[in-house]
Every structure is written in C-alpha cells, then in structure tokens.
C-alpha positions in Angstrom: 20.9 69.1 -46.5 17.9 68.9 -44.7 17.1 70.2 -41.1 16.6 67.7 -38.4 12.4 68.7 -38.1 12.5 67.5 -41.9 14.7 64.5 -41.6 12.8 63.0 -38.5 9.4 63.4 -40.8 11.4 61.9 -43.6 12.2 59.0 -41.5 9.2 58.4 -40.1 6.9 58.4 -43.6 9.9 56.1 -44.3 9.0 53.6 -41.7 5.3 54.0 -42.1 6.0 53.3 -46.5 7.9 50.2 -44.9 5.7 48.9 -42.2 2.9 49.6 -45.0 5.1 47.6 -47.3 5.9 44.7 -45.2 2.1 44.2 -44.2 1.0 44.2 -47.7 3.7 42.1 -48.5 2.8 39.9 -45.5 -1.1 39.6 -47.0 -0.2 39.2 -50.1 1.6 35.8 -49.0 -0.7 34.8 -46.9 -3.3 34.9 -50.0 -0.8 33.5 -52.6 -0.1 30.3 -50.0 -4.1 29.8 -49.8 -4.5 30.0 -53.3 -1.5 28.0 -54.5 -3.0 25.4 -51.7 -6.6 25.3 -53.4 -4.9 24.7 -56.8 -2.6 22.3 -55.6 -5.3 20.7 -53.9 -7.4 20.8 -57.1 -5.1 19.4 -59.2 -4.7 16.6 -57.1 -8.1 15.8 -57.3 -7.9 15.9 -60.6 -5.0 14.0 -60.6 -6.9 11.3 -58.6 -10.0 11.2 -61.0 -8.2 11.1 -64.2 -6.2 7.3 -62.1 -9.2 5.5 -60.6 -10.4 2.8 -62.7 -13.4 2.6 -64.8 -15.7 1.5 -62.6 -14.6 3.9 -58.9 -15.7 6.2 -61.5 -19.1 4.9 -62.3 -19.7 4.1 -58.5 -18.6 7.6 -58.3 -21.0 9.2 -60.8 -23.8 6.5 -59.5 -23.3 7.8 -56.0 -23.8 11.8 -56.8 -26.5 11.1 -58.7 -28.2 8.9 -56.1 -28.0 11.6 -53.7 -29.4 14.1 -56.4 -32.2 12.0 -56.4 -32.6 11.9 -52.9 -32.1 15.6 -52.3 -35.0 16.2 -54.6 -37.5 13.3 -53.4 -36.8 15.2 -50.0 -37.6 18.5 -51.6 -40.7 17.2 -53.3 -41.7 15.1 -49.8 -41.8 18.9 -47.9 -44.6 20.0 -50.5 -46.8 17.3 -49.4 -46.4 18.0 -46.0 -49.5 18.2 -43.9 -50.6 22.2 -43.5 -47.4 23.5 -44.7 -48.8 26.6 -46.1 -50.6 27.3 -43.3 -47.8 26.7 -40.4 -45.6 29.1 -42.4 -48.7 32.0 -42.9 -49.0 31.1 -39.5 -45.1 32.0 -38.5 -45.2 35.2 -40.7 -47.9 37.0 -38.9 -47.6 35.8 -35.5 -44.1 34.9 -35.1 -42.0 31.8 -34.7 -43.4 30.9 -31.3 -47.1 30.3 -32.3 -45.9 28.5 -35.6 -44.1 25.8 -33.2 -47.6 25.2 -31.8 -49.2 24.7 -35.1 -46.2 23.0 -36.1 -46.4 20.7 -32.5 -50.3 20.0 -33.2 -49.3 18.2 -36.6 -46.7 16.0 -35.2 -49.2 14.7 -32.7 -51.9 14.5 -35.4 -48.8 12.4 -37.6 -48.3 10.7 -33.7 -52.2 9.4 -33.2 -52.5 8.4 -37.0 -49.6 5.5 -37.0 -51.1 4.6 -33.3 -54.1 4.0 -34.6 -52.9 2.5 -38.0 -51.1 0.1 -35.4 -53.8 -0.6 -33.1 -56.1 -1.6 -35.5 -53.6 -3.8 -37.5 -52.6 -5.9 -35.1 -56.2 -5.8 -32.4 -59.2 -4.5 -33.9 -59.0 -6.2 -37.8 -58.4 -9.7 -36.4 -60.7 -9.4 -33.9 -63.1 -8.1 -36.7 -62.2 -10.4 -39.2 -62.6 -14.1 -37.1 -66.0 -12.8 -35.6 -67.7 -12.8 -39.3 -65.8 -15.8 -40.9 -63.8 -13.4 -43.5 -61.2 -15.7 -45.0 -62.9 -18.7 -44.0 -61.3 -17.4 -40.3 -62.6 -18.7 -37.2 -61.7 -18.0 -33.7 -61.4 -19.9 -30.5 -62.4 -18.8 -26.7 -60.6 -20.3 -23.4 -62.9 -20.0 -20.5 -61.2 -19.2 -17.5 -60.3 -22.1 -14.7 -60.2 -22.4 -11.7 -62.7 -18.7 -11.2 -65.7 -18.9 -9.6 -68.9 -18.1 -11.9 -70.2 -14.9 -10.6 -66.5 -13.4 -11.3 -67.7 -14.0 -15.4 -70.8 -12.5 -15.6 -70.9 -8.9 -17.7 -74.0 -8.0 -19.2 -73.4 -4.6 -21.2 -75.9 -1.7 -20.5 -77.1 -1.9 -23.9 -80.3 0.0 -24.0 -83.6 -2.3 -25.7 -86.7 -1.5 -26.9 -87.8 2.9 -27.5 -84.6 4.7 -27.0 -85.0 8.6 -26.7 -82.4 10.9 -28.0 -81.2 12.1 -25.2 -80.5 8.6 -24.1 -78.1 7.5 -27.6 -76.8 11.4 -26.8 -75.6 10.0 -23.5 -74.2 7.1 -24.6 -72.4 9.0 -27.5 -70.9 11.3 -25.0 -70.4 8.5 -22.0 -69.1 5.6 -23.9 -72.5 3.7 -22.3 -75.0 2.2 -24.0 -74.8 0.9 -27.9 -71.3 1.9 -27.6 -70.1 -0.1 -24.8 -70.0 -3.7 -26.4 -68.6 -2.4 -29.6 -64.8 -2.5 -31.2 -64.1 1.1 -29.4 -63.4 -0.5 -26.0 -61.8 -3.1 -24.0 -64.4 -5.8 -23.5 -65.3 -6.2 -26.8 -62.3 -8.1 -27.6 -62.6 -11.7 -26.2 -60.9 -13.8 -28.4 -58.2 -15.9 -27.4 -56.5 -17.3 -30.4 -57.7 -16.5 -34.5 -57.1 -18.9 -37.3 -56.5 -16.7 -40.8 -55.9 -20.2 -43.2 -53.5 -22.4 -41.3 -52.2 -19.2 -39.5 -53.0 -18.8 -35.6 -52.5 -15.4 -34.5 -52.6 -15.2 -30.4 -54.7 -11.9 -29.9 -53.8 -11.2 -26.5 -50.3 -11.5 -26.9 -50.9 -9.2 -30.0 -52.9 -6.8 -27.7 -50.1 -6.5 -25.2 -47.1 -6.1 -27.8 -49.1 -3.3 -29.6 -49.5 -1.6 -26.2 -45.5 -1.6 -26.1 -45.4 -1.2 -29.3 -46.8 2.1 -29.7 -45.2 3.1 -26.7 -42.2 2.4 -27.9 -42.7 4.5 -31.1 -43.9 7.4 -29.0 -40.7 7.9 -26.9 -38.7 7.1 -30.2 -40.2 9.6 -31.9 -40.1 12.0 -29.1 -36.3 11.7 -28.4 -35.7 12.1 -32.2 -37.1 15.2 -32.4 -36.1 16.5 -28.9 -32.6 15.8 -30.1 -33.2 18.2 -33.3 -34.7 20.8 -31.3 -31.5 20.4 -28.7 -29.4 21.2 -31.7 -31.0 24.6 -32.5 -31.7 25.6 -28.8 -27.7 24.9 -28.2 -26.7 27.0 -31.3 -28.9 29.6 -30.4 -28.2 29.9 -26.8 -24.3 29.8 -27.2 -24.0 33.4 -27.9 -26.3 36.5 -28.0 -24.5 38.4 -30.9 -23.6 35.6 -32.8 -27.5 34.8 -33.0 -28.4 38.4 -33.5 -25.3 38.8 -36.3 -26.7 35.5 -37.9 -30.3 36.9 -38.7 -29.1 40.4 -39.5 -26.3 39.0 -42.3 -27.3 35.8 -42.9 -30.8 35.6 -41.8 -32.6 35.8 -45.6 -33.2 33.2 -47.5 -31.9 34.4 -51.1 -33.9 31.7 -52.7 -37.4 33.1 -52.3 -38.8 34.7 -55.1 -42.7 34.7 -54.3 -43.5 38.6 -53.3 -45.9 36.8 -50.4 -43.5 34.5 -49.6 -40.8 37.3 -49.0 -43.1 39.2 -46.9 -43.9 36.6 -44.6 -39.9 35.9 -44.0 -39.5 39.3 -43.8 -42.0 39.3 -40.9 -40.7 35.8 -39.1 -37.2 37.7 -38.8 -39.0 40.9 -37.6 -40.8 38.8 -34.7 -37.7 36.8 -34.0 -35.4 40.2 -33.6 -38.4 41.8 -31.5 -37.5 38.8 -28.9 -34.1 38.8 -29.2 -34.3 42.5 -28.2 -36.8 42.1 -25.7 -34.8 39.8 -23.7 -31.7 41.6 -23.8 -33.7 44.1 -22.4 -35.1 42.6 -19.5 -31.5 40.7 -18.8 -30.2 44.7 -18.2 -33.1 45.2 -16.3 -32.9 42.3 -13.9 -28.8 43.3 -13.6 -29.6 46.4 -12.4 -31.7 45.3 -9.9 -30.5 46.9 -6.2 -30.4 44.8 -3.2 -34.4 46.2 -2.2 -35.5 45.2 -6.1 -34.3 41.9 -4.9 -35.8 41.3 -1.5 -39.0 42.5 -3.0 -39.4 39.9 -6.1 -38.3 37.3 -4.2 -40.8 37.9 -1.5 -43.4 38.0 -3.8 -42.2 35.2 -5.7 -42.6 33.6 -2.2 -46.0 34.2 -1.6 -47.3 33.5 -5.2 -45.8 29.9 -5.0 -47.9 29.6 -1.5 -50.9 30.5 -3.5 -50.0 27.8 -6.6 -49.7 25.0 -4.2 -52.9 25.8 -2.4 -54.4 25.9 -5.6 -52.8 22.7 -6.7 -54.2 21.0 -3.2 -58.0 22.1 -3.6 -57.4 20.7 -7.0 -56.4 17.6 -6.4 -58.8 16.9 -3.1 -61.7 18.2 -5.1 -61.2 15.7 -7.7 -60.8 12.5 -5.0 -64.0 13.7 -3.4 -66.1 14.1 -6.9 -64.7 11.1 -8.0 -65.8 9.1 -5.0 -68.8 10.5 -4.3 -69.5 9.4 -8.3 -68.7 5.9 -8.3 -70.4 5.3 -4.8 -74.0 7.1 -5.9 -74.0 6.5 -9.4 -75.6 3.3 -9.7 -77.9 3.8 -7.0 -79.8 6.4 -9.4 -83.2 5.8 -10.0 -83.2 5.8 -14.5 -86.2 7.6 -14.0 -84.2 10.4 -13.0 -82.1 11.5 -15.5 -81.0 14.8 -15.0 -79.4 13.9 -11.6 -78.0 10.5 -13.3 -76.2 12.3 -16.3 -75.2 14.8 -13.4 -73.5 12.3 -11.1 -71.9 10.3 -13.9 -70.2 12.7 -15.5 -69.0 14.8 -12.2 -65.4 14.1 -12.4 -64.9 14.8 -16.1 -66.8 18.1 -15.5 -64.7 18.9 -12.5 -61.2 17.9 -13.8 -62.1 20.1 -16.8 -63.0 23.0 -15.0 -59.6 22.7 -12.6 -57.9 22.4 -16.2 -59.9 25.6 -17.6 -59.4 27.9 -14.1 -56.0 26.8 -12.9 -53.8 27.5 -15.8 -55.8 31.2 -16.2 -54.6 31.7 -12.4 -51.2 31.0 -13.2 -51.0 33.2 -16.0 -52.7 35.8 -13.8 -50.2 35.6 -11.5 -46.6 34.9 -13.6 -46.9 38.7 -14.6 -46.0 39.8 -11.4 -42.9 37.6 -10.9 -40.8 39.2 -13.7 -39.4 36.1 -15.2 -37.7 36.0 -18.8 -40.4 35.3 -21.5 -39.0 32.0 -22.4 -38.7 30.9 -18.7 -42.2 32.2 -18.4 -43.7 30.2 -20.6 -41.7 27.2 -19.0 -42.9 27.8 -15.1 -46.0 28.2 -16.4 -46.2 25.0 -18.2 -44.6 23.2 -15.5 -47.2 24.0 -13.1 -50.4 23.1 -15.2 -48.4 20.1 -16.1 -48.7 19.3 -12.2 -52.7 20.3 -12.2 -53.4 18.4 -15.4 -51.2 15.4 -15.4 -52.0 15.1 -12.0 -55.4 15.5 -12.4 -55.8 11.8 -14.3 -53.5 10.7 -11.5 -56.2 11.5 -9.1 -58.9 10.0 -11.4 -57.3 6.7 -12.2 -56.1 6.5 -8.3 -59.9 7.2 -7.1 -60.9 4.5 -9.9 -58.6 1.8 -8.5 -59.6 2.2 -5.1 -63.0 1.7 -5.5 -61.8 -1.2 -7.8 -59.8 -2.9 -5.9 -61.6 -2.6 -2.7 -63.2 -6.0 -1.4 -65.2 -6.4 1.2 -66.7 -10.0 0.9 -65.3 -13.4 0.3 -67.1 -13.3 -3.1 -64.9 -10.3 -4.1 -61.8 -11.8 -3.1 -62.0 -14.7 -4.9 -62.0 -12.4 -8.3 -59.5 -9.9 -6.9 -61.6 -7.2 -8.0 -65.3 -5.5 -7.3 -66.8 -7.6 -9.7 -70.3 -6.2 -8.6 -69.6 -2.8 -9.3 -67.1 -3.3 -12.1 -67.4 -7.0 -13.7 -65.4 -5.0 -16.8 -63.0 -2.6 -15.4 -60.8 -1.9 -18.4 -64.1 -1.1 -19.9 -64.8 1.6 -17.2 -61.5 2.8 -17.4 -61.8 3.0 -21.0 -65.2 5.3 -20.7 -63.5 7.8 -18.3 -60.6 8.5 -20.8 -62.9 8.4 -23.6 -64.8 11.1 -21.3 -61.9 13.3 -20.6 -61.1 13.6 -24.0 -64.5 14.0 -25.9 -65.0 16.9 -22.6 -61.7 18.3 -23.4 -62.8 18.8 -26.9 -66.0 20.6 -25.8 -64.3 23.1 -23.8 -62.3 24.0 -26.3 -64.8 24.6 -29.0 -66.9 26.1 -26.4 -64.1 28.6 -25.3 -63.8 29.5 -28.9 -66.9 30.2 -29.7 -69.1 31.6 -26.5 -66.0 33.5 -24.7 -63.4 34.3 -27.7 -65.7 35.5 -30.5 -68.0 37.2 -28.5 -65.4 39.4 -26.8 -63.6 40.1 -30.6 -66.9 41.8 -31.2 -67.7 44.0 -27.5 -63.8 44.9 -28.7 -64.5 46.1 -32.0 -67.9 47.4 -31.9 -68.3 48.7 -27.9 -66.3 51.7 -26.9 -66.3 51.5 -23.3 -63.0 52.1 -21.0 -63.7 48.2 -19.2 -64.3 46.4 -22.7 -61.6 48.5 -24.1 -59.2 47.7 -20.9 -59.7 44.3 -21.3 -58.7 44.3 -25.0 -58.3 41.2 -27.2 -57.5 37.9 -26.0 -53.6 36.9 -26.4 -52.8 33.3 -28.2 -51.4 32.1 -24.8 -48.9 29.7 -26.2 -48.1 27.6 -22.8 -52.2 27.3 -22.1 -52.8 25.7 -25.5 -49.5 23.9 -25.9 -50.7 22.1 -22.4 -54.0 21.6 -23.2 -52.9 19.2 -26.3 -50.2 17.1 -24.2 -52.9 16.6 -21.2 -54.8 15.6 -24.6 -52.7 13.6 -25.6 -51.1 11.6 -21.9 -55.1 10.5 -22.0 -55.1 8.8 -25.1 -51.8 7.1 -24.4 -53.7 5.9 -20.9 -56.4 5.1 -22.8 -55.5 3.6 -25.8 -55.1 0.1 -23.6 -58.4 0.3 -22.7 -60.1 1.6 -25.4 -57.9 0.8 -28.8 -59.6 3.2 -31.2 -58.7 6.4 -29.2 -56.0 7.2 -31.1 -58.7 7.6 -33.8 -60.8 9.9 -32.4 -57.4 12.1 -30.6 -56.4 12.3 -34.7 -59.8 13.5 -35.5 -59.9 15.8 -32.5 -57.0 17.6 -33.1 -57.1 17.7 -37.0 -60.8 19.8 -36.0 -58.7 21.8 -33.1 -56.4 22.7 -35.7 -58.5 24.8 -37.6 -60.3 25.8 -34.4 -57.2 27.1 -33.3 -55.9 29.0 -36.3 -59.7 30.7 -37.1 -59.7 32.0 -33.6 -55.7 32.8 -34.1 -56.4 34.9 -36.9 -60.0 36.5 -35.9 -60.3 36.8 -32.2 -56.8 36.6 -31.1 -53.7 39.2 -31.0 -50.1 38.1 -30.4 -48.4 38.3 -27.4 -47.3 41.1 -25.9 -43.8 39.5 -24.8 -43.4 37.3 -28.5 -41.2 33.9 -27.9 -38.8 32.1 -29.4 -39.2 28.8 -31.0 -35.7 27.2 -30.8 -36.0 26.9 -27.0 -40.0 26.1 -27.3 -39.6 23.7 -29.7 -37.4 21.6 -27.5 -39.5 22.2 -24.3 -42.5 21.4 -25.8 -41.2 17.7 -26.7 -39.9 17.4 -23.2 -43.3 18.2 -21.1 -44.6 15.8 -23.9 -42.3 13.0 -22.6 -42.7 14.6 -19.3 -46.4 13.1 -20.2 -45.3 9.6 -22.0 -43.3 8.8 -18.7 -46.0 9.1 -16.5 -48.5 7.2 -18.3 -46.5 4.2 -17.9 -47.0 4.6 -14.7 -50.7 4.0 -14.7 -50.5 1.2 -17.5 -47.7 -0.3 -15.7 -50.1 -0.8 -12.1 -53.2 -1.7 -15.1 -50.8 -4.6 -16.7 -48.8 -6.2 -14.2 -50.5 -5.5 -10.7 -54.4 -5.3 -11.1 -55.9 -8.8 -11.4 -57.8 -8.7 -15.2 -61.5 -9.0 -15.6 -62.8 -12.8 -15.6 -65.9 -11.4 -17.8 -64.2 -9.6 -20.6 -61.3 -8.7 -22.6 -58.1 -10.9 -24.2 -57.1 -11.3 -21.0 -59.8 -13.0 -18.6 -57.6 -16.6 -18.7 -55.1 -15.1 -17.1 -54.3 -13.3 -13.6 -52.9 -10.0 -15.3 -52.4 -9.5 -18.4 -48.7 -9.6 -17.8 -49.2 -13.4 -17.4 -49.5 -14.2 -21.1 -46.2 -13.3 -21.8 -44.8 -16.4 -19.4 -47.8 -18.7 -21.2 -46.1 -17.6 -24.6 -42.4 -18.4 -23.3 -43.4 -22.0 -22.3 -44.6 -22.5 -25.8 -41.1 -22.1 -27.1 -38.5 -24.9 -27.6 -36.4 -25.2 -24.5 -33.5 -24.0 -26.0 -34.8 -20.5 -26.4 -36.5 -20.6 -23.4 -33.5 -21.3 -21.7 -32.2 -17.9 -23.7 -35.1 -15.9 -22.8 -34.9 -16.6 -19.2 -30.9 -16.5 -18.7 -31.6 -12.6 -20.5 -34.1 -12.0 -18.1 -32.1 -13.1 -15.3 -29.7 -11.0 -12.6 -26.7 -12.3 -13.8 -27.3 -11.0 -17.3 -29.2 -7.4 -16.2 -26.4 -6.4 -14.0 -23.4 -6.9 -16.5 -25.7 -5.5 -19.2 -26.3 -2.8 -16.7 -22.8 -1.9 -16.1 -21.7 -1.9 -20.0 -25.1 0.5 -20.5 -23.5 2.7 -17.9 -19.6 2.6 -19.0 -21.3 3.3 -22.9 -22.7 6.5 -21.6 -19.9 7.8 -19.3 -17.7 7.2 -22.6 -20.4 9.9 -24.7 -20.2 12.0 -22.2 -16.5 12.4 -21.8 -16.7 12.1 -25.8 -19.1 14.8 -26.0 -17.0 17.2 -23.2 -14.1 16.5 -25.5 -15.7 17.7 -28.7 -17.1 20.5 -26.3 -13.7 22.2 -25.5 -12.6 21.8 -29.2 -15.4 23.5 -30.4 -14.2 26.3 -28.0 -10.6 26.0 -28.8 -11.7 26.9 -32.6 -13.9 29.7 -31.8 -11.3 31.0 -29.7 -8.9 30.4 -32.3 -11.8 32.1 -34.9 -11.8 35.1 -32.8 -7.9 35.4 -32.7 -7.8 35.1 -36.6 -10.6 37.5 -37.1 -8.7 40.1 -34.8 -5.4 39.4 -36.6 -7.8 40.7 -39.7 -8.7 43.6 -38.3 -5.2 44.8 -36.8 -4.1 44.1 -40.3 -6.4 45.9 -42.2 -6.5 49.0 -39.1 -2.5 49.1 -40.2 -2.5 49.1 -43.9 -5.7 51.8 -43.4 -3.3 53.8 -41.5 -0.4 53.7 -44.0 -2.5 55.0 -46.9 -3.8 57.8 -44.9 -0.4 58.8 -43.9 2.0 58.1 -47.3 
C-alpha cells in the first residue's frame, strides 16, 4: 500500500505520461493525415498522367519545356542588362537606397533611348529622307491661306562670312546660330506631306501622334513599374518583424557562390538591417515624446515651412523678372557687345539653375531640425524641390508665352502671335529647353569637379578642426534623384519643340552616370541616416509622374491653344496644331467619320464615363475583399503557429517530468 503523499505523485506522473501520450498521439495523426493526403494526392496525379491521351501529354511535356526555355532566355536577358555589375557593386557598398538611384538613372537612360528611336522614326528620317530625294522620295509644301505675308517671314540667325569661336561656342551652347535651321529643332521640319514610292506619309499628323505617342509610353511605363515597386513597399510595410525575420532567416541568397559576390550581399543586408533598426529607433523616440517635446517640434516645424515658402516665392518672382527683363532687352543688344549679349540671353537658364542648385541645399539644411523619419525625409524633401524645380519651367514657359502672345498692333493680331519678336516660336521654345538641359548638365559636372573633389582632398590631406568639421560630402539621395526628373520633365517639354532631345537627355545621363558613381566612390560617404529602397523605389516613379503630368500641361496650352507659327514647322497651314487632326478626319469615308465623331461625342463620353467608374469601384471592392482574406489567413497563420508552440511547450514539459 502506498501513502496518500506517494499515491497523489503516482497519479499525477500518471496524468502527465497520459496528457504526454495523448498530445503525441494527437501529432502523430495530425502528420500521418498530411502525409497520407500528399500520397493520395500524388497518386492521383499519377493516376491522371498515366489516362490523358497521347497528345495532353505532349502539349504537356511542350508546355514545361517552353517555359524552361523562357526561364532561361530571362536568366540570360539579366546578364545583358545595362550596368548590372556596377548597380549591384553600387548596392553592396552604399546600400540599397543609392543602388535605386543608379538603378532609376538606367530606366530613364532605357526611357530617352526608345523616345528618341521613336522620334526619329516617324519625324526626323522622313523629313531627312524627302529633302535629298533618297528612294526617289519627294515632298510637297502647302503655303498657308488666308495669312497675311509678314506672318511667314523667318529668316534663321545663321551666322555668314568669319565666324569666331566664341561665336559657334555660343551657338553650341544656345541652340542659335548653325544650329537653329537644322534637324534638332522645330522649324526645320516644314513638310507637309512625303511620297516614299506610291506611299504618302502626312508628317504633321506623324509629328503630333509621336508627341502622344511617346507620352503615352512614358506614363505606361511609369505605372508598370510603380505597380512593382507598390508590391514590395506593401510587403515591406505590413509588418516590422516580419520584414526584420525575413532578412535574418531568409534573407541569403543560397545560390551565390562568387566570394565577391557574397560579400557584397552580405553588406546590402547589413545596410538594409542598419535602417530597419534605425527607424525603429526613432519610432521609440518620437513615442516618447512628452506634451513640451511636442509643442516644440511642431513650432519649429511651423516656422521652417514659413521659411520654405518664402524661399519658394523669391524663387519663383526672381525667375518672371529675369525672364522678362531677357526677352525685352535681348534683341536690342548691340552684336558688338558680346559679353553683355551672351549675359542677357542666357539669364534665365543661369538663374533657374542657381534656384535649382541653392534651394534644395536650404532644404536639406533645414529638414535636420524637424526630426522626421528617414524615409519621410527624403520624401518632404523631394516634394518641396519638386515645387522649386517643376515650378521653375512653369515660370519660364509662362514668362515665354506672355511675351508671345502679347499683341499690340493690328499686324500682330492678324498672326495671333508676336511674329516680330518670335516669327518661330516652337523654335524659341525649343532653345530654352535645349538651354536648361545642356546648363543642367554643366552644374553638375561642375559640382563634381570644382566643389566635390576639391573638398575629398582639404579632408584627406588638411588637418584643421573647420575642414575636418565639415567632413566629406554625403550622396544626398533626394537632391540627385530630383535633379534627374527636373532633367528629365524638360526633355518631355521639349521633345515637341525640339525632337532630338531625347538624344542628347540619353547621352547626358549615360555621362552623369559615371559622373555620379566616380564621385560616389571617391568624394562621397554614405549617409548618415541610410534608406530603404522598397519605399524609394516606388516614390521615385511617382515624383517622376508627378513630372509627366505636368508637362502635359504646358504641351497641352502649346497644341491646342497657342495659334502655330505661319513661318515654320509642320504645322504653319493650320491654326494649332490640334487642327490637323479634324483635316485628317474629313479625309476618311463617311462611315468612319460618322464613328469617329459619335466616339467623340457627349452621349458616348458620359456612358463610357460611368462604366470606367463602375469598373474601378468593382477593383476596389475586389481588392478590399482579397484584403481581409489576406488578414483572415495571417490571422489564421498566427493561430496555427501558436497551436505549434503550445504543443511542443506540452510534450517539452512531459519529458522533463516522466
């Protein structure tokens, strides 16, 4: 007999051998039902295999081998990717955030390439090809009716007789000159209709549906990969630890063998858990903020924003003075003075690149002391130089159209334009973008080489407390990534009036590329606060289309408000160069004109409206739905991986106390 101390111990390793027992059991048939399902399931598979026909099987076979083929033609395409070594050397060293910049530059060199393989397609080789009878191709010219004769004079400033230097280096930098009358802008392309063979090919409708065209492909191409980057910045952003469990466990890639290649992953996730820790550390620091951290941050968030717009005003009223004062006082300048001429000529360029240069370095000044987030840093930031330097050109081209479209004489308003001061005015349109951007490029090569190099060697070699104090220059990520989308909204702008921009934007930035990266490696550190490229990925595409948007704004007013010139271009037969596209229509047979103007009608837009908007309430409740599923199974994910761990706590427990 046992005593009742004894007995109760008995019973109780009794019920811990059978709640040890049962849960075992219980596991046990849990794994037995999963694998008896996986071999059931295979053998029906099998099953299925071994009863379709001959030929299911071939397409079968055919089908897996089809997308072998196209897994590895995909594989193989990466390798020829443009820069890919470098953008991942690049991403090792500095971090993710800096190779999305390097990997942003390419896409926009990719970008300018097809608009320029477009451009010249469809508007520059016809042009080029009727003008010097290749293919036995002729062209024909419509003069203008019903326009009086001083609206078609233009006479290009093409410099005779000795030209100095300095002169073809003025032209070279202006757009003047030798280079006004050539293929690079707007007036050089006065053909109405070109006849390849028996073909005709109507150039100014071709001028005006590459225009859309390339728009077109732009936002296209934009959304596509905004949508990618949506993807990651979602996954990334639903949960802190999942994203800081994914790197830690499944974070390496298994598959890399190359000792370099290892380090420099090794180093991306180093960079990427740096951020993920530095935020976290600044989200506890802004939650224990007291009521008086508050009132204090605020206030001085307050009076920095005061400070930003009076910035952005002495910007923007700078620019409409310079530009003014420019247009009225540049022709009256005697040639013989050329210092002042070059001086007044080029005042608006110099003074929209030198708001571009100081304002974003205030900004960056003064974000420090607001004590944002990284990430929402470098977004503020980039929001407001998207306001100085989108703005900017808004400025310009407003300035530009003032003085274009202001008429003071009968004369004038008969052409609808100043045909005195601009008897071309895509032309001159065409120069100031081609300014901008060939200015742009200057600053930045200057920057690198006469500011960012000589303070990498005061740093290195100079010992003194200010030079050391000021230290080495930081890659600033939102500066740089702005400077290439104010870049690249001028060459959109510009491409109308001067089609071979997106020529010299692809050259530009393929040189900036490597600009970038020797002053990256050499003269540059990496930031302090290192972000993340998920989120600035996505946000880079969105201030790009931020960009697109508004230069449809200007080539909108340019196509379909502003009379054309009478003198030049594919458009001087017609009002605006909007009106071709009605002069093409009434070309058609009637039947598809009546089509074409029943789509283009009220009582076809506001139906097609309507099913536009009940299509997208439909994804969005679609996308909601999927939403809360998604959350139902991670819920459900988190209740089974709990169940897991109770289970494994209990069985733990038994075998410690048998």
């Amino acid at each position: 007999m046992f005593g009742a101390p004894q007995c109760t111990r008995v019973t109780r390793l009794q019920e811990q051998w059978e709640t040890s027992y049962s849960l075992t059991l219980e596991l046990g048939l849990t794994l037995y039902t999963r694998n008896s399902r996986r071999s059931r399931s295979w053998d029906c598979q099998q099953a299925d295999v071994k009863l379709l026909a001959g030929w299911k099987q071939w397409k079968r076979t055919s089908s897996k081998s089809w997308k072998k083929v196209l897994n590895e033609v995909k594989e193989l395409s990466s390798y020829l990717k443009l820069w890919r070594h470098d953008i991942h050397s690049i991403g090792g060293k500095f971090g993710t955030g800096i190779q999305s910049y390097f990997s942003f530059l390419r896409f926009l060199v990719l970008l300018n390439f097809i608009v320029f393989i477009l451009m010249f397609s469809f508007v520059t080789l016809p042009s080029i090809i009727s003008k010097y009878g290749i293919f036995n191709s002729t062209f024909t010219k419509i003069l203008p009716e019903n326009i009086e004769p001083h609206c078609t004079v233009y006479k290009p400033s093409d410099n005779k007789g000795l030209v100095y230097f300095y002169t073809y280096l003025k032209d070279l930098l202006s757009g003047t000159g030798f280079l006004e009358d050539t293929i690079l802008f707007y007036g050089y392309y006065t053909i109405d209709a070109a006849w390849i063979s028996i073909l005709r090919y109507n150039l100014p409708l071709a001028y005006l549906l590459a225009t859309f065209a390339y728009l077109g492909l732009s936002v296209l191409w934009i959304i596509k990969r905004s949508v990618e980057g949506f993807k990651q910045s979602l996954v990334h952003e639903e949960d802190q630890f999942q994203s800081y469990c994914n790197k830690v466990f499944a974070g390496w890639d298994f598959c890399v063998t190359d000792p370099y290649a290892a380090r420099l992953k090794h180093s991306s996730l180093q960079y990427e858990l740096q951020t993920d820790l530095e935020e976290e550390r600044l989200k506890r620091k802004i939650a224990d903020r007291t009521m008086k951290d508050k009132l204090r941050i605020y206030s001085l968030r307050i009076f920095i924003n005061v400070i930003v717009i009076a910035v952005l005003s002495a910007c923007f009223y700078s620019i409409y003075r310079v530009t003014v004062f420019s247009q009225e006082n540049s022709n009256d300048m005697s040639n013989a003075n050329f210092q002042a001429n070059l001086l007044v000529q080029y005042l608006p360029s110099m003074v929209i690149t030198l708001a571009n240069f100081i304002a974003p370095q205030i900004f960056s000044f003064l974000i420090r002391y607001e004590d944002y987030l990284p990430a929402f840093e470098i977004r503020l930031t980039l929001m407001r130089c998207v306001f100085v330097r989108l703005a900017n050109i808004g400025v310009l081209l407003f300035s530009l159209w003032s003085q274009i479209s202001y008429c003071a004489t009968d004369k004038c308003k008969a052409c609808g334009y100043n045909y005195k001061l601009y008897p071309c005015w895509e032309s001159e349109v065409g120069q100031e973008m081609y300014k901008l951007m060939i200015f742009d490029f200057i600053i930045i090569v200057a920057v690198t080489l006469f500011v960012d190099f000589p303070r990498k060697l005061l740093v290195t070699h100079c010992s003194c407390k200010p030079v050391q104090w000021c230290g080495l220059q930081e890659f600033g990520i939102s500066d740089n990534v702005l400077g290439i989308i104010y870049g690249q909204t001028i060459c959109w702008i510009g491409t109308f009036f001067s089609p071979l921009l997106p020529a010299i934007a692809t050259i530009k930035y393929f040189i900036i590329f490597y600009i970038k990266k020797i002053s990256l490696i050499h003269t540059c550190k990496p930031a302090a606060r290192p972000i993340r490229a998920s989120s600035s990925n996505f946000f880079f595409l969105v201030v790009l289309l931020i960009g697109l948007v508004l230069a449809f704004i200007p080539l909108g007013i340019s196509i379909a408000y502003i009379p054309s010139s009478k003198a030049c271009g594919p458009f001087r037969s017609f009002n605006t160069s909007w009106a071709v596209v009605p002069y093409t229509i009434l070309g058609f047979p009637m039947g598809l004109q009546q089509v074409l103007h029943g789509i283009a009608s009220e009582a076809f837009a506001v139906p097609f409206f309507m099913v536009i908007c009940l299509i997208m309430f439909y994804f969005i409740a679609l996308a909601g739905a999927h939403k809360r599923v998604v959350e139902q199974l991670r819920e459900q994910l988190v209740m089974e991986s709990r169940d897991k761990l109770f289970l494994i706590r209990k069985i733990t427990e038994a075998q410690r106390y048998p």
